[in-house]
N, C-alpha and C positions, 0 to 999 in steps of 0.2 A: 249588581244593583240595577233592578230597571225602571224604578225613578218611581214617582208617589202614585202610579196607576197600579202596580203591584200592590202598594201597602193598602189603595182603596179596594181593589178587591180581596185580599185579605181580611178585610174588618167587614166586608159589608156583602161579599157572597159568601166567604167561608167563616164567617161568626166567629175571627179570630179575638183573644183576649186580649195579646201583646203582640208587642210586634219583635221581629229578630233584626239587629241594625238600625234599621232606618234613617241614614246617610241619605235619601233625600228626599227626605221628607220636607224638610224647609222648601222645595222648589212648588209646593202648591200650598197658598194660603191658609185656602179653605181648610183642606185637611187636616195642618196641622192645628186649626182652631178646633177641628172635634176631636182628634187625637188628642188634645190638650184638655177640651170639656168632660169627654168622656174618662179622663185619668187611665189610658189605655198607655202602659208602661212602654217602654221601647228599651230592648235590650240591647247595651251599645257596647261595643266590642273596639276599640279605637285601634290597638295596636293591627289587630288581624283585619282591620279596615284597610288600614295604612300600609299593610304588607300584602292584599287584594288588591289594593288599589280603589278602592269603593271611596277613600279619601287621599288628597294628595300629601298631606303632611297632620303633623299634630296641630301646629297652626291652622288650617283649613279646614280643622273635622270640624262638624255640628257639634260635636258634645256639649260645649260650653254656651254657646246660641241657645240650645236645647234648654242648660239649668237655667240660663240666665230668663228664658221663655218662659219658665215652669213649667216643664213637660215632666213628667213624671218617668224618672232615667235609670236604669240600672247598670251598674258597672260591671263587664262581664269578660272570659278570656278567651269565647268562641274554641278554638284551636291550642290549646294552654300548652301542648308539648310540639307543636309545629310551627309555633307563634313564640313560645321558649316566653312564657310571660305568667304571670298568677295575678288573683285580684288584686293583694298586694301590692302591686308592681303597675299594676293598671290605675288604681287611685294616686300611687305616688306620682306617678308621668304626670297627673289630673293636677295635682297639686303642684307639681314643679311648672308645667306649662300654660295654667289658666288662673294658678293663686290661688286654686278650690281652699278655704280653709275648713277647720275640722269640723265646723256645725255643715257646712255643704256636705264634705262627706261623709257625717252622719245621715244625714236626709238623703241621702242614694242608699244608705245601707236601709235607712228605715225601709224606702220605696219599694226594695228588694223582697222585704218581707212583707211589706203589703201586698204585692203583686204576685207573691207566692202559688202556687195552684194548690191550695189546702182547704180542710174549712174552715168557716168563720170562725168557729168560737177556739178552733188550736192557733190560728192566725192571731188572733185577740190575745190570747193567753200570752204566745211569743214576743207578741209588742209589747206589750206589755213587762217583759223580762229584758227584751232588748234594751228597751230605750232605757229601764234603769240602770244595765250595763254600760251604756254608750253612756247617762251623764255624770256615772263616775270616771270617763275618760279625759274630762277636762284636768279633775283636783289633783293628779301628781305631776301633770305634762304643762300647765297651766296653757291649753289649749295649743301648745307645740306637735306638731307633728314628730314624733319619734320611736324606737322601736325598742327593747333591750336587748342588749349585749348577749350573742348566746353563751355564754361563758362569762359568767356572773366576773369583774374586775372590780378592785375599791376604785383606781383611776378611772373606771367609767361609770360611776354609780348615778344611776337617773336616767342610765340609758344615752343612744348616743344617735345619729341622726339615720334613716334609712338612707341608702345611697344607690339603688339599683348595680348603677354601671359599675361601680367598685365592687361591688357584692358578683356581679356575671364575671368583672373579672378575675376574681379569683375563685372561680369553679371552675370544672375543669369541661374542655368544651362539647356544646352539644349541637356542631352545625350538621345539619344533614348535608350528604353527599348528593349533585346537581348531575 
């Protein structure tokens, strides 16, 4: 992380579209008001932040600053098998730690696809399929965060809550060797 003079010459010598992290980007105003005008997405990676050190904690990261900003954010896992995390798991933490509720993280899933590097008119087409996917997600969860049972049960019918840490715990382990 070498702080918002990076992210400016990325957007303004290298004609970048998005940006990757951007952990501190908050430290210069200005930028983050055209990062924000311009709908230039920042691909935010929390866990592999947190495990670089690019943030001190889940409490501390931008992310939530960012939605709460309207900066246009995507949820991502940088490092998904040396980080031991999936999107999944990255909106969950989002929602356990900042309250995101499920129209928030529908709009990082949308932003996602907006931000795609496709063209327009498969971009259009996508949204347009997503979002009617995404607002059938409220009518059986009645906007509940939850996931189904992999192993259909009558005692868990309607599905049962995601729980990350319970779920790592009983996999079996994937720490690398230091």
């Amino acid at each position: 992380a070498y702080g918002p003079e990076s992210i400016a010459q990325a957007i303004h010598r290298c004609g970048a579209h998005r940006i990757g992290h951007g952990t501190r980007l908050r430290e210069n105003g200005d930028l983050l008001n055209y990062v924000n005008d311009h709908r230039i997405p920042l691909e935010v990676c929390p866990s592999s932040n947190i495990q670089t050190k690019a943030a001190e904690s889940w409490e501390t990261h931008p992310i939530d600053f960012y939605m709460e900003y309207g900066l246009r954010i995507t949820v991502n896992t940088d490092n998904r098998l040396i980080t031991d995390t999936t999107v999944s798991k990255e909106l969950w933490l989002c929602h356990k730690t900042y309250g995101w509720s499920l129209d928030t993280i529908k709009e990082i899933l949308i932003a996602g696809f907006k931000s795609a590097f496709i063209p327009q008119r498969e971009k259009a087409d996508l949204l347009k399929h997503i979002v009617a996917e995404l607002d059938q997600v409220n009518a059986p969860t009645n906007g509940k965060l939850v996931r189904e049972p992999v192993k259909p049960d009558a005692s868990q019918a309607g599905g049962k809550a995601f729980d990350p840490e319970a779920e790592r715990a009983s996999e079996p382990s994937t720490e690398i060797i230091r």
